[in-house]
N, C-alpha and C positions, 0 to 999 in steps of 0.2 A: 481828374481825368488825364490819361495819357494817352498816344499814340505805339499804337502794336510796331512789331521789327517792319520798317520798309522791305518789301517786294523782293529784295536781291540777299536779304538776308533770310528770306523764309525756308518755307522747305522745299527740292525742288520738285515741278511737275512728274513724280514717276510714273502719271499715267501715260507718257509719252503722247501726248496728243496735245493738238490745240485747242483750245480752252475757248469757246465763241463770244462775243461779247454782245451781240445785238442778236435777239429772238423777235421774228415778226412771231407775228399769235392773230387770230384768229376773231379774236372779242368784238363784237357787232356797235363797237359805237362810233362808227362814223357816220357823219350827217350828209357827206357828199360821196358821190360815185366815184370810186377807183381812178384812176386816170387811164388805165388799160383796156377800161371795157369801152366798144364804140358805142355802144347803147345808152350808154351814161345813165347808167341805170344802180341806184344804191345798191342792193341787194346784190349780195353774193350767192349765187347757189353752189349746191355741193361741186357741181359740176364745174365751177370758175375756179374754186379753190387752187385745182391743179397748176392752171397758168400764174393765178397767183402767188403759189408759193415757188413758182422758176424767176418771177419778175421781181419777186421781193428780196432773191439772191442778185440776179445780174443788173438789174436795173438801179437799185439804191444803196446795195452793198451790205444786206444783211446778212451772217456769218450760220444763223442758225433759223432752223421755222417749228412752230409747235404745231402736229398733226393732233386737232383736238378731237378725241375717242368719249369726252364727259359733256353728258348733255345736248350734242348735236349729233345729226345725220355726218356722216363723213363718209368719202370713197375709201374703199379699203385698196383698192389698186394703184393707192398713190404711187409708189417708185416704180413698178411696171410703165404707167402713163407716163410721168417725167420723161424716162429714159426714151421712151418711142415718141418722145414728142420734142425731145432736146439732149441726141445723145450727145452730140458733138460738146454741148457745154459739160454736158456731167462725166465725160471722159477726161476732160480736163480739169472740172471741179469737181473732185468726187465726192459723191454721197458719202458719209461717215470718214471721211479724213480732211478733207479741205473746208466743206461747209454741211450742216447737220441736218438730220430732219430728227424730230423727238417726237414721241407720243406721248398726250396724254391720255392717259388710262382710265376710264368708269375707275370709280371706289366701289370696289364689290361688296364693303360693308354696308353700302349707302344706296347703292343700284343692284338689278339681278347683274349675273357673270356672263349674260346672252353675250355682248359684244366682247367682251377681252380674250375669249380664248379664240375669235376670228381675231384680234389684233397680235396673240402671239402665231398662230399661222402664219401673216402676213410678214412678220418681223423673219421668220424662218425663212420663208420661200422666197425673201427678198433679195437674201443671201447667196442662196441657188442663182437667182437671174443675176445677179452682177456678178456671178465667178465665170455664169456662162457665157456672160458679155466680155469677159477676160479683167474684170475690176476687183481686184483683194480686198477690196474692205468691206465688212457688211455695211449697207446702210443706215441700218437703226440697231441701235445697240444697248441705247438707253431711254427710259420712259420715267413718265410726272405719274406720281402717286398724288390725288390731291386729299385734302384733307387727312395729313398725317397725323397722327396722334400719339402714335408709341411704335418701335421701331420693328415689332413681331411681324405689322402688317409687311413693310420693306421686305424681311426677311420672306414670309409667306408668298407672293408676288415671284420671288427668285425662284424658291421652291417648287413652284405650278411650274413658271416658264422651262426650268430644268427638264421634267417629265414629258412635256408638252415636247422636248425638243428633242430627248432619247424615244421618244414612243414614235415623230414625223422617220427620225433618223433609221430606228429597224426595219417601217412598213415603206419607207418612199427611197432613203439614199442608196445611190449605188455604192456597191462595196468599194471600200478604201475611200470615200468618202472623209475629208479630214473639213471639219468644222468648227468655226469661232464663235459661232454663236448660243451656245447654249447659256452661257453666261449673260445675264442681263444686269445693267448698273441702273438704279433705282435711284430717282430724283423726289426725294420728299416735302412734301408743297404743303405748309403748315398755315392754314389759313386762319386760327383763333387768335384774337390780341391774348389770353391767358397761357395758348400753347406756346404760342412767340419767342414769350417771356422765360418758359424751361425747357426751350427746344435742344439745348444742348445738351439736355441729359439725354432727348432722344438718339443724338449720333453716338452717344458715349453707348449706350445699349446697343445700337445697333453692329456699333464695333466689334463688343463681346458675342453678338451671335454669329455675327459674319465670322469672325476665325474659329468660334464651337463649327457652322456648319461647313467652312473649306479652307477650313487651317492657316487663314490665314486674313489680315486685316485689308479693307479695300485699298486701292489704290490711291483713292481720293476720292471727295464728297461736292457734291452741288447739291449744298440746300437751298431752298424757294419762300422766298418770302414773301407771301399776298401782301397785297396793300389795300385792295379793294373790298374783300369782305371784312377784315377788321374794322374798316373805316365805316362801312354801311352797320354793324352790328353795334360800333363802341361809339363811330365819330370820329374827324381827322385826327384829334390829338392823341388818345388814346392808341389810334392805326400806327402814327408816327413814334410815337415811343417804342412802341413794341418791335416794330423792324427795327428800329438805332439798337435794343437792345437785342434782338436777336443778332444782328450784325457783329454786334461786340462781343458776343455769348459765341458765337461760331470759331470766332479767332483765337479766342482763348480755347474753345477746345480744340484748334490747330497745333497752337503752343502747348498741350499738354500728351495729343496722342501723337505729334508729330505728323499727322495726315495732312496735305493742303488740303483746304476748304475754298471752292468758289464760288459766292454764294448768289444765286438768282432774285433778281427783286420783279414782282410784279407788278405794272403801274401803267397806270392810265393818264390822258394828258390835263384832264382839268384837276383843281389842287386835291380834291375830295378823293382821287382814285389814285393819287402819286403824283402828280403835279411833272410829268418828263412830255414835254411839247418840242418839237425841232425849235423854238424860242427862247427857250429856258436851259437849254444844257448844260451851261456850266453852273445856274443854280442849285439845277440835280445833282451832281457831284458835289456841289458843295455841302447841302445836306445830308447825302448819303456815301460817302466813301468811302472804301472798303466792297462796294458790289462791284463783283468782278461780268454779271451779263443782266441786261435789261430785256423787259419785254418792249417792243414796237408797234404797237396793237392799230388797230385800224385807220382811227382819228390821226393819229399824228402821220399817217402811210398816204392820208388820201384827203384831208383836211386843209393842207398846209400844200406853200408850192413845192414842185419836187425836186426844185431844184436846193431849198432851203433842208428837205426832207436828206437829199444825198451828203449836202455839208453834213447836218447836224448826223446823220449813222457816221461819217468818217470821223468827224472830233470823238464822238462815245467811241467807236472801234480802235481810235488812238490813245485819248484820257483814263477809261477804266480801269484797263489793268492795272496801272500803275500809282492809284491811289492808296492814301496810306488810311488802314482802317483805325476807328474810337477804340479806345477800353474804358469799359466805367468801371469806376471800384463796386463792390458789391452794397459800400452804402447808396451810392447813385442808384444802382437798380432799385433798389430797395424807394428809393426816394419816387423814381422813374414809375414804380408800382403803384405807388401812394396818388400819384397824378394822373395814371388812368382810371383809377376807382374812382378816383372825383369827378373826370369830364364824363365817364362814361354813363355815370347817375343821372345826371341834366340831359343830357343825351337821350339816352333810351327812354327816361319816363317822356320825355316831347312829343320822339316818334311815333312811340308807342299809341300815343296820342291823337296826332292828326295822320295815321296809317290811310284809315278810311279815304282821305283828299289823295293822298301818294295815289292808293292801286286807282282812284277814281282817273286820275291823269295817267299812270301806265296804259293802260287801255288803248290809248290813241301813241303812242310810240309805234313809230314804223319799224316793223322786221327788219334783219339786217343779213343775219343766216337763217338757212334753218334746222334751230333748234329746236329741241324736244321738253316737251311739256316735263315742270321737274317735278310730279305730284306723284304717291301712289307708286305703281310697279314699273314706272320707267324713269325714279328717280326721287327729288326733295326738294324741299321747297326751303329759304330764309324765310326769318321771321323775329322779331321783338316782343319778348312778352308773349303775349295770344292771338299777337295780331302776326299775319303773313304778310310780307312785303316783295314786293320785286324783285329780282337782281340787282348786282348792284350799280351796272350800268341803267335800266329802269328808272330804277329809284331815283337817280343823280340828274337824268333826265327829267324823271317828272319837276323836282323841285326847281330844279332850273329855269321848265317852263310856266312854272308859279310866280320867278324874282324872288326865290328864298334857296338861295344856296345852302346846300347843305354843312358846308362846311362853317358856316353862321348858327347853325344849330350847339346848343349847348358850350359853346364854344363861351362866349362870356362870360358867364356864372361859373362856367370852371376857373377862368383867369380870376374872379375875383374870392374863391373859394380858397385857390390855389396863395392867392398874396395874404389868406388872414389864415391859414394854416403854416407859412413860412415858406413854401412852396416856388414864389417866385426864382429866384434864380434858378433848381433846375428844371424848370419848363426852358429857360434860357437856355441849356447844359442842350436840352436833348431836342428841342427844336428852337434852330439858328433862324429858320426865315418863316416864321410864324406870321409875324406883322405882314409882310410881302404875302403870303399864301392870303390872310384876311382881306387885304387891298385888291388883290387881283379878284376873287370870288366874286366882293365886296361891287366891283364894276357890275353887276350884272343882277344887284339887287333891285327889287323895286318896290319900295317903301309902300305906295298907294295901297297895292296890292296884298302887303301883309294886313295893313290896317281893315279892309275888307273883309279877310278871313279871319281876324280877329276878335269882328264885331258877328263872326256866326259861329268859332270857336274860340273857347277863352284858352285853349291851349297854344296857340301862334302869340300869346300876349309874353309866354315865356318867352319865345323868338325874338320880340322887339327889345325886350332886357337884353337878354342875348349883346344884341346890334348898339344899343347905348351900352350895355359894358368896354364891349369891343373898342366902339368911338373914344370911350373916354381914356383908356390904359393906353391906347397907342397915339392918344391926338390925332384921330384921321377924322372926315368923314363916308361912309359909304356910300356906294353909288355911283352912276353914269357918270362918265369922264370924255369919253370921245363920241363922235357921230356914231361908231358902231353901238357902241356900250347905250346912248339913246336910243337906238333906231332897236336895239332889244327890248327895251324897258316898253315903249307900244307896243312891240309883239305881243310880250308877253301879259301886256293891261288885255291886248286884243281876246288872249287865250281866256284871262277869267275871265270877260264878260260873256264870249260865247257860249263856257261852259257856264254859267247863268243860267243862260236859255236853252240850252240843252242841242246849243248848235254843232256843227263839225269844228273845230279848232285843230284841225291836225297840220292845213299848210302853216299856220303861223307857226305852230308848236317847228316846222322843218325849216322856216326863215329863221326863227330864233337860233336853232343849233347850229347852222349854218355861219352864224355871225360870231359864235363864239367856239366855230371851230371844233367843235364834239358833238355826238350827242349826248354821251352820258358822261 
């Protein structure tokens, strides 16, 4: 393994912009109320959003905010409201050159196309009010495609937007009329651990269409690297692989088309979703270097104090740029591939498994926004095998309020899979704080309670192999450690027994996430 050319020897930014480094987003898994709302009330509705995303630039110092368009209600009059509600700030911070708003976008292959052609409207007419307001830059200019797959779609996205923006521009602009935005930069959000892994062949195509349809190569790429749905689909090691090698896969095709790449990581605070907690920063980067912008998602925005919250955006807003990203040779990936097809076997047949107990506990998860039901004609649903599971925020909760962290799942039998195959070292290679990700979960397990669900399903008896693999490769043992890390382990003894009886367990289920700082 080597280290790609440091930062000052790359290529430079010729999209002439600044490059954000911290994305609040939107993702409903925090366990406590915002600190903004006086109501102290969890739930965000569409309608807080707006304050939200001005608080989440001035108040803690995030550089960028994702307007999520997939799966949730959302106000389409975001930048209108902003502006009459904070022009003074966004005159001096403007929209689209100093700090960012981004959309993302429904998968029109995956949802109808009802909402995207209101969010290229919006992206248009956005532009119109801030030239009217006397502000040059558009505000939104780029949007999250999620679930990329092959670069057509990227391509096709640009294509609508183009039409969409000569058709507003004949019936609505006044003559003479000069416009920047019909061009839209498409950010591809690759959420498969197998897409992960050949995601670079999809910028390499996209390349080649982008100068077939306007002669000429983009300026630069932000690709998005989920963390949370590979992790909920494959399991943490599997999830972690795939982003290291996506990471390395991005720079190398920087090094080959000459484009910089700045590549987005998506992650959540507890280890299962990305493991980035205002507590852990410099862990983060140690594992992941080379991600040039992080998401900031709820938990770590409203969970944590905000004073710890505003340190840790200013170290990420200062450290990232400047780390130096991995290259693996292509036998490491190769190697890297071999070690997700092992964990993710032990994995999937588990979950797959005790699905039933999962949604049986989603059910009682408190809302957080609101989103839209993802079944049928307003969208999709995950799933394992035959079985449909939650989100992956859901999911992470439910298990959590079981004392079976997910990230304890399948996770042993691959380490010991992985050592009688040869495998050991690069597990080493591609995840550094494996051991640390296990210990920290590992707090918050609660043995009683597997043994419980093991004696009404034989499939949690894999989980406890699992947890003695684990104990035995690293010499740890798991489990409660401090007062908080106990005072979770009754909650959540509290949770099974109630659901037993068929009782409410949902405040324990909110004392539990509470103490560990997430929901999901």
């Amino acid at each position: 393994m080597a280290y790609f050319l440091k930062k000052n020897d790359r290529p430079k930014n010729s999209a002439d912009r600044k490059i954000p480094t911290t994305m609040a987003t939107q993702h409903p898994d925090n366990a406590a109320a915002p600190y903004w709302k006086s109501n102290q009330e969890p739930f965000i509705s569409t309608l807080d959003e707006i304050e939200e995303c001005y608080r989440a630039y001035i108040d803690i110092g995030c550089q960028e905010y994702m307007w999520d368009w997939e799966g949730k209600y959302v106000d389409e009059g975001v930048v209108e409201k902003l502006f009459s509600s904070h022009y003074d700030y966004f005159k001096e911070n403007q929209i689209g050159k100093d700090v960012f708003l981004t959309f993302r976008l429904p998968n029109i292959w995956y949802e109808k196309e009802y909402r995207i052609a209101r969010a290229y409207i919006g992206i248009l007419t956005f532009e119109d009010l801030a030239r009217d307001l006397g502000l040059k830059t558009p505000p939104v200019f780029e949007v999250i495609l999620p679930m990329t797959d092959e670069a057509q779609k990227m391509i096709y996205l640009q294509q609508t937007f183009r039409k969409i923006a000569r058709l507003k521009h004949q019936v609505f602009d006044e003559e003479g009329t000069v416009r920047e935005s019909s061009y839209l930069q498409v950010i591809p959000l690759v959420e498969g651990v197998s897409e992960l892994t050949v995601s670079r062949k999809i910028l390499h195509d996209y390349v080649d269409l982008h100068a077939a349809e306007y002669g000429s190569k983009p300026l630069y790429l932000r690709p998005f690297i989920a963390r949370s749905d590979p992790a909920l689909n494959a399991g943490i090691v599997p999830a972690t692989i795939a982003a290291k090698v996506a990471l390395s896969e991005y720079f190398r095709f920087e090094e080959e088309s000459g484009i910089p790449v700045y590549p987005i990581m998506g992650v959540g605070s507890l280890p299962f979703r990305g493991g980035l907690s205002p507590w852990n920063v410099p862990h983060f980067i140690e594992e992941y270097p080379g991600v040039r912008t992080v998401t900031v998602q709820s938990a770590f925005r409203y969970d944590y104090p905000q004073e710890d919250v505003r340190e840790a955006i200013n170290l990420l807003n200062r450290s990232l740029p400047g780390t130096v990203p991995l290259a693996y040779t292509p036998e490491e990936v190769s190697a890297g591939e071999r070690l997700v097809a092992i964990f993710s076997l032990h994995y999937q047949k588990t979950v797959e498994e005790v699905a039933d107990m999962i949604n049986r506990v989603s059910a009682s998860i408190p809302p957080r926004r609101e989103r839209k039901l993802h079944i049928g004609l307003f969208g999709y649903s995950r799933g394992i095998g035959q079985k449909h599971l939650p989100r992956a925020i859901g999911f992470t909760a439910s298990l959590y309020s079981l004392g079976i962290p997910p990230e304890l799942i399948g996770t042993g039998r691959g380490i010991a899979q992985a050592i009688r195959e040869g495998y050991a070292e690069p597990l080493s290679l591609f995840y550094r704080r494996l051991k640390d990700d296990m210990q920290d979960a590992g707090h918050y397990l609660n043995k009683e309670n597997l043994t419980f669900l093991a004696s009404e399903n034989q499939a949690w008896m894999s989980v406890k192999e699992d947890i003695e693999l684990v104990e035995d490769f690293f010499k740890i043992e798991l489990g409660p450690v401090t007062i908080e890390h106990y005072l979770h382990r009754n909650f959540v003894s509290s949770i099974y027994f109630l659901m037993q009886e068929e009782k409410d367990f949902s405040d324990y289920l909110l004392k539990a996430a509470l103490l560990r700082r997430s929901l999901g």
